[in-house]
C-alpha positions in Angstrom: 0.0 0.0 0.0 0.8 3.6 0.2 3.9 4.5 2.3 5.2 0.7 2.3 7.7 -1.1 1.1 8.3 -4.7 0.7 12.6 -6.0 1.0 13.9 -9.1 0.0 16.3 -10.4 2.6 19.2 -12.6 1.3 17.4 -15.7 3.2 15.1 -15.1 0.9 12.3 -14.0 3.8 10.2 -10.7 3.0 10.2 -7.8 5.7 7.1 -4.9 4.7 7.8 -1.6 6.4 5.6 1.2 7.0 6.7 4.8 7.3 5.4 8.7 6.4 9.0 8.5 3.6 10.7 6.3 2.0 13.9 6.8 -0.1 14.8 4.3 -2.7 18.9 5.1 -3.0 20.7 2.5 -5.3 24.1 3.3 -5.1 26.3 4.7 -8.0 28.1 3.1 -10.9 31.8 4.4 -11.4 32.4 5.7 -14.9 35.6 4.2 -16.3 38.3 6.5 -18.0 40.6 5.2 -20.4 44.5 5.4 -18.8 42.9 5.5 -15.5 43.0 2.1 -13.1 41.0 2.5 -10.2 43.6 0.4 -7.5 41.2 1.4 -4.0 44.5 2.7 -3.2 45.6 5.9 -4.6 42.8 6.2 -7.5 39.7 5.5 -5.3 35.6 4.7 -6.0 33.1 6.8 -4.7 32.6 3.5 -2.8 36.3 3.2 -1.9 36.2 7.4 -1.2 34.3 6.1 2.1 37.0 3.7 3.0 40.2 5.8 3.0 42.2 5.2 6.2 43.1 8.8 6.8 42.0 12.6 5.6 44.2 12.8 2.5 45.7 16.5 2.3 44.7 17.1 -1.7 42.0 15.4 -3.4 41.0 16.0 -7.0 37.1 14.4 -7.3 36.4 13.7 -11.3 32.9 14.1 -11.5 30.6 17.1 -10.0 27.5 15.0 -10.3 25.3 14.9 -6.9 28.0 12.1 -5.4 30.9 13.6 -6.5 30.1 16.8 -4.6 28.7 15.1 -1.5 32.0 13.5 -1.2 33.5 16.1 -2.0 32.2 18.8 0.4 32.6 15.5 3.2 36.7 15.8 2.7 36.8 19.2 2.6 34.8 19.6 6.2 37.5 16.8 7.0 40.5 18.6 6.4 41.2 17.7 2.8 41.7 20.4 0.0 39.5 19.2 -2.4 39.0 20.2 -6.7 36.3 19.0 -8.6 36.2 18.5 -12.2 33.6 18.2 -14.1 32.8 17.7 -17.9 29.3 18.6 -18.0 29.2 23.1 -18.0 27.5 23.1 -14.4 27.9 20.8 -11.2 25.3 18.5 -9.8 24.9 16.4 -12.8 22.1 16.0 -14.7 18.9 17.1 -14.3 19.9 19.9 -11.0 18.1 22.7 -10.7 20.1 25.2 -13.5 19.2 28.3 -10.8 21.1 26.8 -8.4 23.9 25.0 -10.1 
């Protein structure tokens, strides 16, 4: 019904919850750049991003989509000088509010 939603567990059991919001969040798909090997190391994910062991003193974030400057704006609060780059000719990625961006 309205304001439910019905999860799959991996036991294959089904869990409905009820609540006034629900956000459906799916995660993010790293786009791959030709010369460029994502090692989790020094060339990280925005998965691997969340992982790093310690506030690095420089980072470069390719991408200015929504993630890229959530991330991003995370570091920087951390410590971290951090530079975007982006391809599009506005950050936030597709389909942000052009007033805004």
């Amino acid at each position: 019904g309205p304001n439910e939603v019905t999860v799959t567990k991996e036991d294959g059991s089904e869990e409905k919850i009820n609540t006034k919001n629900i956000l459906i969040a799916t995660g993010s798909e790293v786009t791959p750049f030709p010369g460029i090997e994502i090692d989790e190391k020094t060339v990280v994910s925005s998965t691997g991003a969340l992982s790093l062991d310690k506030v690095p003193e420089k980072l470069i974030v390719i991408g200015a989509g929504v993630i890229g400057v959530e991330l991003g704006s995370v570091w920087k609060r951390l410590g971290s000088q951090v530079t975007c780059v982006e391809f599009l000719g506005h950050v936030g990625g597709e389909g942000i509010d052009m007033e805004i961006a």
